[in-house]
C-alpha atoms as a printed R data frame, in Angstrom:
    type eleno elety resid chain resno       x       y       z
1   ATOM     1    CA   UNK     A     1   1.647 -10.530 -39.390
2   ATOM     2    CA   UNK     A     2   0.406  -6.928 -39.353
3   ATOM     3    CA   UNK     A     3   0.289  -5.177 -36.437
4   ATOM     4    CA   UNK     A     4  -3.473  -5.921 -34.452
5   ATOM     5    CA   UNK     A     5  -4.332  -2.298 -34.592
6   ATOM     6    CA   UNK     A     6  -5.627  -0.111 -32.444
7   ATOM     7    CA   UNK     A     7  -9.004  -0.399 -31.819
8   ATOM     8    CA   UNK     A     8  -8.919  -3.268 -29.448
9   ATOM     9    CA   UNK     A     9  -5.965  -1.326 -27.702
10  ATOM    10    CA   UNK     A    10  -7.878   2.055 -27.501
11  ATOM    11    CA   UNK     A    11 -11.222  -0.604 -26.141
12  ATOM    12    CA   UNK     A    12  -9.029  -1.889 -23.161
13  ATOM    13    CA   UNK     A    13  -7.107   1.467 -22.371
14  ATOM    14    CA   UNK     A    14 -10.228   3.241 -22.407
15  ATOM    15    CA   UNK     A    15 -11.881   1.057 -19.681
16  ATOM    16    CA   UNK     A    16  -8.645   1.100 -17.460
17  ATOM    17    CA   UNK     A    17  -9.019   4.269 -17.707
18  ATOM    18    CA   UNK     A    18 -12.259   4.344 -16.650
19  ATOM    19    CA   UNK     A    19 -11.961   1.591 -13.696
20  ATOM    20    CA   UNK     A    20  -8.583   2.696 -12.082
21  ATOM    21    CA   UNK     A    21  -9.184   5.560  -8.836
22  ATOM    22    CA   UNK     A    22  -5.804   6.760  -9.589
23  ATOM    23    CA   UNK     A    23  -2.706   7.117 -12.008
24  ATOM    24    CA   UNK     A    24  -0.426   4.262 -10.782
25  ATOM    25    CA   UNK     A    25  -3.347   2.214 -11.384
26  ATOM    26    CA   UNK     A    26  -3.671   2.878 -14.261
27  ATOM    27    CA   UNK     A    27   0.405   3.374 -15.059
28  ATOM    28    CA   UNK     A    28   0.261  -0.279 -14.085
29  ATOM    29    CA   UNK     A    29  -2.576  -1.389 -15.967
30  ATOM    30    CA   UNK     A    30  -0.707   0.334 -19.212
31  ATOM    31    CA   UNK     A    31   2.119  -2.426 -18.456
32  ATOM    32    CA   UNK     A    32   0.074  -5.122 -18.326
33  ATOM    33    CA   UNK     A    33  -1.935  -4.667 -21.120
34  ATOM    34    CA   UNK     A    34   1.681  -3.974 -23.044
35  ATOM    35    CA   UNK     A    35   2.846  -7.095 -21.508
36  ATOM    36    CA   UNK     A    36   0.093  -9.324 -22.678
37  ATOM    37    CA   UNK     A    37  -0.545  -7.281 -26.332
38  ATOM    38    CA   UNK     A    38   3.501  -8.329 -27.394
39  ATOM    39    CA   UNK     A    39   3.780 -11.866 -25.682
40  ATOM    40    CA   UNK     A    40   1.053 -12.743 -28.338
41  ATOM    41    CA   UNK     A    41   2.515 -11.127 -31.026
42  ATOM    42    CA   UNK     A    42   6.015 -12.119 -30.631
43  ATOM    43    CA   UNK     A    43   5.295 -15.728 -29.500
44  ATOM    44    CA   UNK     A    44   7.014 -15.600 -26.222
45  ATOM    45    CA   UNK     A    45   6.569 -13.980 -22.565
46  ATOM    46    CA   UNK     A    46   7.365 -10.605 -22.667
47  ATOM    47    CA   UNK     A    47   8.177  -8.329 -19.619
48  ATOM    48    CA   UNK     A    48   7.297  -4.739 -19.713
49  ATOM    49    CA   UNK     A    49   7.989  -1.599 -17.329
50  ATOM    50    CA   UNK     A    50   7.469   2.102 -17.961
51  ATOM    51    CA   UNK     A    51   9.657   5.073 -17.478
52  ATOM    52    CA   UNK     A    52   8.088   8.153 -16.679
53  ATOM    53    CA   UNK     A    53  10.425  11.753 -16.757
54  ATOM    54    CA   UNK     A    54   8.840  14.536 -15.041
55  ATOM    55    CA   UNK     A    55  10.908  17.198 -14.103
56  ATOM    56    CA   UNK     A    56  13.809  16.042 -15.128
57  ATOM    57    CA   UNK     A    57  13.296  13.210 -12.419
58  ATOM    58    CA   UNK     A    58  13.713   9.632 -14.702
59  ATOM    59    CA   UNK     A    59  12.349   6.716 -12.826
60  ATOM    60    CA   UNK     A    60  10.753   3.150 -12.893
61  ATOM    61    CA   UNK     A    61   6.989   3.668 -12.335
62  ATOM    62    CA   UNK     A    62   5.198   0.528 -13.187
63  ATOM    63    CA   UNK     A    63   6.063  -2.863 -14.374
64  ATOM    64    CA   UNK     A    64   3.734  -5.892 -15.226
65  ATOM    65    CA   UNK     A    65   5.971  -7.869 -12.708
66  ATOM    66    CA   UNK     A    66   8.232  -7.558 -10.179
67  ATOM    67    CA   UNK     A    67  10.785  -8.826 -12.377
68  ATOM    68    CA   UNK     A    68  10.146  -6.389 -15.513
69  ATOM    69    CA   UNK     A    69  10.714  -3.283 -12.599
70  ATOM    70    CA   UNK     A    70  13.618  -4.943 -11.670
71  ATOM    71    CA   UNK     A    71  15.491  -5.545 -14.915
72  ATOM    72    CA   UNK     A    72  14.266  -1.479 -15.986
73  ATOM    73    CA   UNK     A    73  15.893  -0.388 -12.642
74  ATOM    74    CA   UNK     A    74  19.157  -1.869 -13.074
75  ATOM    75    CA   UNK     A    75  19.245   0.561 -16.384
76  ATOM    76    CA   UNK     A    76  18.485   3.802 -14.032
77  ATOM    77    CA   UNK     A    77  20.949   2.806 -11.709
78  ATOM    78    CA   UNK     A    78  23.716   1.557 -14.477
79  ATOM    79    CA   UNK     A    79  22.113   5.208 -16.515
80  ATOM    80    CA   UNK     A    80  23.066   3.427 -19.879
81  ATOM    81    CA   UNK     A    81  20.813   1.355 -21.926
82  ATOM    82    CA   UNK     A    82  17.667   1.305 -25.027
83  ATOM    83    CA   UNK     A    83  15.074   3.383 -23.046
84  ATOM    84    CA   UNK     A    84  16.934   6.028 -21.875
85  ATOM    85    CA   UNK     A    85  18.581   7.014 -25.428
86  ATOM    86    CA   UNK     A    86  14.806   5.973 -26.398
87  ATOM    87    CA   UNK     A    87  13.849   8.931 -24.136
88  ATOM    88    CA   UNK     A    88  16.626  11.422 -25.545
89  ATOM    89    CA   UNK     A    89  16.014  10.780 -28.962
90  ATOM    90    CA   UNK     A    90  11.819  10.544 -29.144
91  ATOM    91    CA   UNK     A    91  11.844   6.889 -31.025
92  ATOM    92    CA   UNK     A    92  12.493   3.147 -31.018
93  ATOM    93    CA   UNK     A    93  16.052   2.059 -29.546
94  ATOM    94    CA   UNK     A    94  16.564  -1.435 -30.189
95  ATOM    95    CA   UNK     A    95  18.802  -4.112 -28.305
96  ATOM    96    CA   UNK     A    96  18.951  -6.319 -30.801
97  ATOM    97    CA   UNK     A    97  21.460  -9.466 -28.678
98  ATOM    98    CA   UNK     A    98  23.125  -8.850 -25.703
99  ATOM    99    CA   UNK     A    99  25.577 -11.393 -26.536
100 ATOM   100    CA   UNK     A   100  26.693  -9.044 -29.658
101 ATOM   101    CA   UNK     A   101  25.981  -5.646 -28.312
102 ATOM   102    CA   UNK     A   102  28.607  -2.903 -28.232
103 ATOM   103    CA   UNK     A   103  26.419   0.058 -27.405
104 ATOM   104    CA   UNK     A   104  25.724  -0.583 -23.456
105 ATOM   105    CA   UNK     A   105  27.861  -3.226 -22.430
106 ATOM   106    CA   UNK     A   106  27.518  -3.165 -19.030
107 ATOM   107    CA   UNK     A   107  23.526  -3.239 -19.503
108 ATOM   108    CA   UNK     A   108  24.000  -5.918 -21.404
109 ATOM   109    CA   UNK     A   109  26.044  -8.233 -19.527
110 ATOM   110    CA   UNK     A   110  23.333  -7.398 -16.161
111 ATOM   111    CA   UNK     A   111  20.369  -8.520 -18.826
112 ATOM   112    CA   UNK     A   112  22.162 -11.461 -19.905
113 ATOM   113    CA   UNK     A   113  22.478 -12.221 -15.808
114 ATOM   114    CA   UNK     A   114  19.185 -12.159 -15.842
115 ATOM   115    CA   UNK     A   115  18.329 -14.282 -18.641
116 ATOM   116    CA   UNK     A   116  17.276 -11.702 -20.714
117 ATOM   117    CA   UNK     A   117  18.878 -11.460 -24.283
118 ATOM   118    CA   UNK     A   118  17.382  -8.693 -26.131
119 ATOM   119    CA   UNK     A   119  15.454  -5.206 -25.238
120 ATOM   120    CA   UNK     A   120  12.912  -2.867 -26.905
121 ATOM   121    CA   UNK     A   121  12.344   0.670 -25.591
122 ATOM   122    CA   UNK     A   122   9.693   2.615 -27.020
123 ATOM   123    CA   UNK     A   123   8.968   6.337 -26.315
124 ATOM   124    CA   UNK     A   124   5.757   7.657 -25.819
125 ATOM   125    CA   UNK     A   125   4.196  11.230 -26.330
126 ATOM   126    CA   UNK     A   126   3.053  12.653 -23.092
127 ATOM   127    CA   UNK     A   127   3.238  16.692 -23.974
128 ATOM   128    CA   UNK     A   128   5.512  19.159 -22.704
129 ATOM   129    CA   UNK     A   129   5.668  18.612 -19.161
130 ATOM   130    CA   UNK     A   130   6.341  14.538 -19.268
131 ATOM   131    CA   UNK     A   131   7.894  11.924 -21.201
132 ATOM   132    CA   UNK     A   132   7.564   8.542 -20.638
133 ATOM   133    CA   UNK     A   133   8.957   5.217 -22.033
134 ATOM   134    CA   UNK     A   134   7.762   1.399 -22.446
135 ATOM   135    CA   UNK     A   135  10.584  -0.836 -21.864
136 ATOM   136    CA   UNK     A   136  10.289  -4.282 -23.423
137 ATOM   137    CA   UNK     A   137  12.426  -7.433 -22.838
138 ATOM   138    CA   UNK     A   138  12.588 -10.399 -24.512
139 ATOM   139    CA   UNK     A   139  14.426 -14.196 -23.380
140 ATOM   140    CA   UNK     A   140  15.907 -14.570 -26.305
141 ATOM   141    CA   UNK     A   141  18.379 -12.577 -29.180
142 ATOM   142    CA   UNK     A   142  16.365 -11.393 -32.496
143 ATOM   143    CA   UNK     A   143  12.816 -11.210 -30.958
144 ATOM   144    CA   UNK     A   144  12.100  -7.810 -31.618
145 ATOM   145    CA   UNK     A   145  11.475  -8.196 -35.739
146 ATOM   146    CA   UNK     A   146   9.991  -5.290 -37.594
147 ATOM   147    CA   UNK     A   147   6.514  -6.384 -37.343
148 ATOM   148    CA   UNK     A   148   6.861  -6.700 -33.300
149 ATOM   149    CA   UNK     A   149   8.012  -3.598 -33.434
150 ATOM   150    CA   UNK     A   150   5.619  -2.228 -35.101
151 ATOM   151    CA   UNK     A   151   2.937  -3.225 -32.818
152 ATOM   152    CA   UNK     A   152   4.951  -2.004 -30.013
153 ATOM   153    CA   UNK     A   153   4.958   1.473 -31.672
154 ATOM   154    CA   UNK     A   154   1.188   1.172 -31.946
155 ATOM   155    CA   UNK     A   155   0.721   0.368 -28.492
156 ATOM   156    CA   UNK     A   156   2.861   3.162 -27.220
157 ATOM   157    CA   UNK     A   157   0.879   5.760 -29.524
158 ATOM   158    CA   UNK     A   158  -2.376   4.265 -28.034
159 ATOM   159    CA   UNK     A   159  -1.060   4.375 -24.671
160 ATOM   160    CA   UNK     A   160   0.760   7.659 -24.466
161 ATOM   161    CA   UNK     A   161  -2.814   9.337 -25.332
162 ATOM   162    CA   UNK     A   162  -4.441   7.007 -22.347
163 ATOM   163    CA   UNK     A   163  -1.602   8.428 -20.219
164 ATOM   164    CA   UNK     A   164  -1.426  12.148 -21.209
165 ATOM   165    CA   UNK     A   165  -5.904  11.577 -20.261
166 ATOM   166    CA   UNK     A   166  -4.465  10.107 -17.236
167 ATOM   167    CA   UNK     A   167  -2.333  13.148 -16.457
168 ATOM   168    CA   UNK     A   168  -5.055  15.543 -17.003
169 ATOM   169    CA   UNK     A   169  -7.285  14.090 -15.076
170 ATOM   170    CA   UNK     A   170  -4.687  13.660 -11.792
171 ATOM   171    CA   UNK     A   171  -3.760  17.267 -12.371
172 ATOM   172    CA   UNK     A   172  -7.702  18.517 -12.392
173 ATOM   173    CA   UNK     A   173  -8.615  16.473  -9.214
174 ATOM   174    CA   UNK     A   174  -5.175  17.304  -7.670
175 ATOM   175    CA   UNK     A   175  -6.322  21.444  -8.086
176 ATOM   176    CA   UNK     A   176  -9.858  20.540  -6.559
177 ATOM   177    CA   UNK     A   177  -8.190  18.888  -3.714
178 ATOM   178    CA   UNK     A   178  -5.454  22.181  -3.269
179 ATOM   179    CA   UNK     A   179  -8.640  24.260  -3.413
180 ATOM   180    CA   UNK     A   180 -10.909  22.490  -0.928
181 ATOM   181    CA   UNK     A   181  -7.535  22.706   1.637
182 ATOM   182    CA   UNK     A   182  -7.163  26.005   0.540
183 ATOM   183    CA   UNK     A   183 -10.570  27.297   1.525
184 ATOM   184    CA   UNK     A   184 -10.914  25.289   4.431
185 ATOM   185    CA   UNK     A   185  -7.822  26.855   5.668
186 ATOM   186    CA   UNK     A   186  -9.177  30.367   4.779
187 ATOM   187    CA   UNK     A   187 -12.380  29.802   6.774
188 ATOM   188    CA   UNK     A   188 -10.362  28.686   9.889
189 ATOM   189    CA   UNK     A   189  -8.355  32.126   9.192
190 ATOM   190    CA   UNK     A   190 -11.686  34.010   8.919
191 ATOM   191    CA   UNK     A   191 -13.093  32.423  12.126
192 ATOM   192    CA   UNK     A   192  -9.971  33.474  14.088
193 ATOM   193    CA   UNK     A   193 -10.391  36.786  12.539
194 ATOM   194    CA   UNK     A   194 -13.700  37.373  14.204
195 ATOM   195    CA   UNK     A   195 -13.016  36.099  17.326
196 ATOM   196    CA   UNK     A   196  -9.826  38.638  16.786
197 ATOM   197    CA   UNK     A   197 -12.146  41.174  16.175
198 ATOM   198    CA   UNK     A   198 -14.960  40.514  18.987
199 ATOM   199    CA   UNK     A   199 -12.092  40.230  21.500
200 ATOM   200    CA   UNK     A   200  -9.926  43.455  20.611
201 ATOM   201    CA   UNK     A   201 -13.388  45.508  19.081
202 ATOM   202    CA   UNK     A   202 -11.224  45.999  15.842
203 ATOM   203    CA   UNK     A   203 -11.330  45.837  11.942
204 ATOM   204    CA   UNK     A   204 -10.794  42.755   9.713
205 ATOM   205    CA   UNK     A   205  -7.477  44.598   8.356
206 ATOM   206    CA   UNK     A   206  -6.219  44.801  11.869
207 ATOM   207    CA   UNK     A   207  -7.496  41.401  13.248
208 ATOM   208    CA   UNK     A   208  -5.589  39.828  10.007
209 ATOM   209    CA   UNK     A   209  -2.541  41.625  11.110
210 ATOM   210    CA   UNK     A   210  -3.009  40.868  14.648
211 ATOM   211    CA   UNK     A   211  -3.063  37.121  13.393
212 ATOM   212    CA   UNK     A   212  -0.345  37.406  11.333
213 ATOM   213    CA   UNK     A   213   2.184  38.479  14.388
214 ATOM   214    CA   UNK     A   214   1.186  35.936  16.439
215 ATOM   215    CA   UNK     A   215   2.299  33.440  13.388
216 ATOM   216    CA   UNK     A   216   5.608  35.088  12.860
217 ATOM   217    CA   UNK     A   217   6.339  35.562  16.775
218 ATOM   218    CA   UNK     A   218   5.337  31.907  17.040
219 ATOM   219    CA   UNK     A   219   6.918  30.572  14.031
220 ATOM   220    CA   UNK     A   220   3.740  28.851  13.113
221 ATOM   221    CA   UNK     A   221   1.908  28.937  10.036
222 ATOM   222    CA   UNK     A   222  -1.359  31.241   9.957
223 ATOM   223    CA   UNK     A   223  -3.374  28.248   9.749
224 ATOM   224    CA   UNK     A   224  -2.228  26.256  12.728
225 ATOM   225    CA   UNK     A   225  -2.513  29.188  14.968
226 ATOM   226    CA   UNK     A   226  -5.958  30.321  13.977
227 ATOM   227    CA   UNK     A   227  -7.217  26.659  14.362
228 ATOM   228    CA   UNK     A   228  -5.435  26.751  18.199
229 ATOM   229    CA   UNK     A   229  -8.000  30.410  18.518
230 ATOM   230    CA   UNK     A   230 -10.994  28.267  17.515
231 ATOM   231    CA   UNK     A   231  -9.962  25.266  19.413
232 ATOM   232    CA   UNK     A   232  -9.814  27.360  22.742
233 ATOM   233    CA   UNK     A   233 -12.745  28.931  21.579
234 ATOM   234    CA   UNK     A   234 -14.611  26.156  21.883
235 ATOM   235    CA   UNK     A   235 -13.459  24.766  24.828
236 ATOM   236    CA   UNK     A   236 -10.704  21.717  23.450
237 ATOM   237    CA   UNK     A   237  -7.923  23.537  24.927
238 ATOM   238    CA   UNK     A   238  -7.326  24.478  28.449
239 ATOM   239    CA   UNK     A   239  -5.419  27.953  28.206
240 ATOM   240    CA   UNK     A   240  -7.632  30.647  26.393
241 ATOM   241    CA   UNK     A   241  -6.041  32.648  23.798
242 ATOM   242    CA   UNK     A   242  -6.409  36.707  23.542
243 ATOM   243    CA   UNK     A   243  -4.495  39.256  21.347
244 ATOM   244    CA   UNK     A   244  -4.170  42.243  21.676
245 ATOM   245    CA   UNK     A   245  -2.484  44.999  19.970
């Protein structure tokens, strides 16, 4: 069988994409759709997690079952094991049998535990500033032939651009959200300024300054205490504030 190609994959990602409100929805979504796209090609039930590496940080983000996080787990905490030398080496690290494997023995003997005989880990191309992993496993030895793992490859290609979208897309809306905070807190800073100013007939330069002692002396940020000037301003507090030089 050849592998399904990608259209249909690039179809599905495409609207997860679309109907997910953030990235571990759609992380998750990747998984499922991974989990479902190599049960039907390999003829069994397949369990899939996914690795992401950010910062140096490797960790279990997503499985299409409780059970698929699990068994990917156990290889972060045992740190041996088909997707982390899949991650070191940028391609396909097969576990072929667990019952013949020398590589990761230990891995292997907490799969076999677990009713889990072989293992496909799959890297996945996220840029510069991530790399992630797909983690397949399989209930029995010799599932992962060449042509299911050739339409795991195509899946991860698929789904590493859906992710590195994904990414962008967190990182743009994560800005607008640091900006909006950012100029709200600046306007609260303003606002104190002016009642600064009104209160001590002074400059903006001075009123900042002003501010800026009262944050140091209090060991508050400049935010908090310019929202405690406006709050007594307006009457929610019952001690009124005044600075003076």
């Amino acid at each position: 069988m050849e592998p399904s190609g990608n259209a249909e994959h690039i179809r599905s990602l495409h609207e997860l994409v679309v109907g997910s409100s953030d990235i571990h929805g759609i992380l998750n979504g990747v998984t499922s759709f991974a989990c479902d796209a190599m049960s039907k090609v390999a003829g069994e039930n397949i369990d899939c997690a996914l690795t992401l590496r950010r910062r140096k940080r490797t960790a279990t983000v997503a499985g299409s079952s409780e059970r698929a996080v699990y068994l990917d787990k156990i290889e972060q905490e045992l740190r041996q094991g088909p997707c982390l030398e899949a991650l070191d080496l940028g391609r396909p690290v097969l576990l072929a049998d667990v019952a013949t494997d020398t590589n990761w023995p230990l891995y292997s003997k907490a799969l076999e535990a677990e009713g889990v005989h072989s293992a496909l880990g799959v890297p996945m191309d996220l840029g510069e500033t991530s790399e992630a992993v797909i983690n397949f496993f399989a209930p029995t030895a010799g599932t992962f032939t060449n042509v299911v793992m050739a339409e795991a490859a195509a899946f991860a290609d698929v789904a590493g651009s859906t992710l590195r979208l994904a990414i962008r897309i967190e990182t743009v809306e994560q800005l607008n959200a640091d900006l909006k905070t950012a100029m709200s807190s600046r306007t609260v800073i303003d606002l104190a300024c002016g009642v600064i100013m009104a209160q001590n007939r002074c400059g903006q330069d001075e009123a900042f300054g002003v501010l800026t002692k009262a944050s140091s002396h209090r060991n508050q940020k400049l935010h908090a205490v310019a929202s405690e000037i406006i709050a007594n301003l307006s009457g929610n507090s019952g001690n009124q504030l005044r600075f003076d030089d």
